[in-house]
C-alpha positions in Angstrom: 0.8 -26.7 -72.0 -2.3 -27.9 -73.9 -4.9 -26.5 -70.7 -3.1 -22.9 -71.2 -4.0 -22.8 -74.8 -7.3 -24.1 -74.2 -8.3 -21.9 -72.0 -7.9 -19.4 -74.2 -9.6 -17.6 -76.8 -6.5 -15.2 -77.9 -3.7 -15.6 -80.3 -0.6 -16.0 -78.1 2.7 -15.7 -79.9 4.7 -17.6 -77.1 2.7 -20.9 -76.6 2.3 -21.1 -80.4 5.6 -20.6 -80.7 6.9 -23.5 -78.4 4.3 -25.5 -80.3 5.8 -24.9 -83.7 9.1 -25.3 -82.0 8.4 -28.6 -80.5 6.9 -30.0 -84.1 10.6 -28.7 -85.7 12.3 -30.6 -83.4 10.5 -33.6 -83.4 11.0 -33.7 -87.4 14.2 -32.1 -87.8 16.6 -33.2 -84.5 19.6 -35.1 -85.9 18.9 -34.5 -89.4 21.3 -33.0 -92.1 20.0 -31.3 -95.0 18.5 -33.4 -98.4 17.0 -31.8 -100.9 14.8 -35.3 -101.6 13.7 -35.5 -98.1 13.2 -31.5 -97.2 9.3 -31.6 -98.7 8.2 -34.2 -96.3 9.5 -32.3 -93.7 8.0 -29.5 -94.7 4.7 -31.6 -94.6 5.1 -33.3 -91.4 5.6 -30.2 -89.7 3.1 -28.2 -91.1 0.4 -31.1 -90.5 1.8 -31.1 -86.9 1.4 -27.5 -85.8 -2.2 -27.8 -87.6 -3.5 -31.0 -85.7 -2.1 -29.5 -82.2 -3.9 -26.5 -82.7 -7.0 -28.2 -84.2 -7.2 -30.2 -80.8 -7.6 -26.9 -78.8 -10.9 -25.4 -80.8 -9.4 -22.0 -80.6 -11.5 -20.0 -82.4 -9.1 -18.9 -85.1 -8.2 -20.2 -88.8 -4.5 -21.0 -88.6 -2.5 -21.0 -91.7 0.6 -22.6 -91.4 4.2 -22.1 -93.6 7.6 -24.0 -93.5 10.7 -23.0 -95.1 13.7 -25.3 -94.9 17.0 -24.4 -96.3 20.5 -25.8 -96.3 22.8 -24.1 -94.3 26.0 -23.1 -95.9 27.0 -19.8 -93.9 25.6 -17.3 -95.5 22.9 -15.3 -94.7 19.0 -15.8 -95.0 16.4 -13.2 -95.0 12.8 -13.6 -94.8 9.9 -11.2 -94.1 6.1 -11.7 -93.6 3.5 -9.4 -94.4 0.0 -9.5 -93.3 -3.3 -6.8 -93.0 -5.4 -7.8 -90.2 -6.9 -6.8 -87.1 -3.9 -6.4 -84.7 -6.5 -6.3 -81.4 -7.4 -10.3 -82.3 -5.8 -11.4 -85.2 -2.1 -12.1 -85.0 1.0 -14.3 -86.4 4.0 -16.3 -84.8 7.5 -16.7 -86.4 10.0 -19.6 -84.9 13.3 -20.5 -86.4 15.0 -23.0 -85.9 17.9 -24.2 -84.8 18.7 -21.9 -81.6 21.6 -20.2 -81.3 23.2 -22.7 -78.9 22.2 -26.1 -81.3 23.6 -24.2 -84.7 26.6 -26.5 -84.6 24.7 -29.8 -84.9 23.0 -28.9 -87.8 23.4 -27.6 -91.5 19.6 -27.4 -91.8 17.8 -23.7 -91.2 13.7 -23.7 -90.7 11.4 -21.2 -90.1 7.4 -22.1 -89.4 5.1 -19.0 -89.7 1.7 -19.1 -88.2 -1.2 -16.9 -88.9 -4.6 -16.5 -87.1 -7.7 -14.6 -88.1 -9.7 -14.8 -85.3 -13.5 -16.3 -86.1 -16.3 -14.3 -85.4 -19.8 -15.0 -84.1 -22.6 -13.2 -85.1 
């Protein structure tokens, strides 16, 4: 995966995505919601996502959010909102858990990533 992004100079939502997904998990599998422990998870994964796409010099400044919440059956909304250049700039949304691990869990995260792509001149 790591060549793929590297190779790349544009903001692609689906590698980013597994990324983000793949720093959840690796904070958040097996957990159950505390409120003393949810903002160093918030942290770790955050500093995660950055230092994975730090190590593949795309030429973007990434800004990273977490939201964890307890899951207690109702319903959660969120929305992002951004002004950019939609031909180079873009942004990334992953929530976890998927559908098929909801049942293992009564944690709810969503990572957003935004990238403003760097220009030369």
């Amino acid at each position: 995966m790591e060549d793929a992004i590297s190779d790349s100079s544009e903001f692609s939502n689906e590698k980013i995505e597994a990324l983000a997904m793949a720093a959840i998990h690796s904070v958040l599998e097996g957990r159950y919601y505390s409120e003393e422990e949810v903002n160093g998870w918030t942290t770790s994964i955050c500093e995660c996502v950055i230092a994975k796409l730090a190590e593949f010099s795309m030429p973007f400044k990434f800004m990273v959010n977490c939201m964890i919440i307890q899951n207690t059956g109702a319903g959660t909304s969120s929305a992002i909102s951004e002004y950019c250049d939609g031909a180079v700039d873009g942004s990334c949304v992953a929530r976890w858990p998927l559908e098929k691990d909801k049942a293992k869990t009564n944690l709810v995260c969503t990572v957003t990533v935004f990238g403003a792509a760097l220009f030369k001149d």
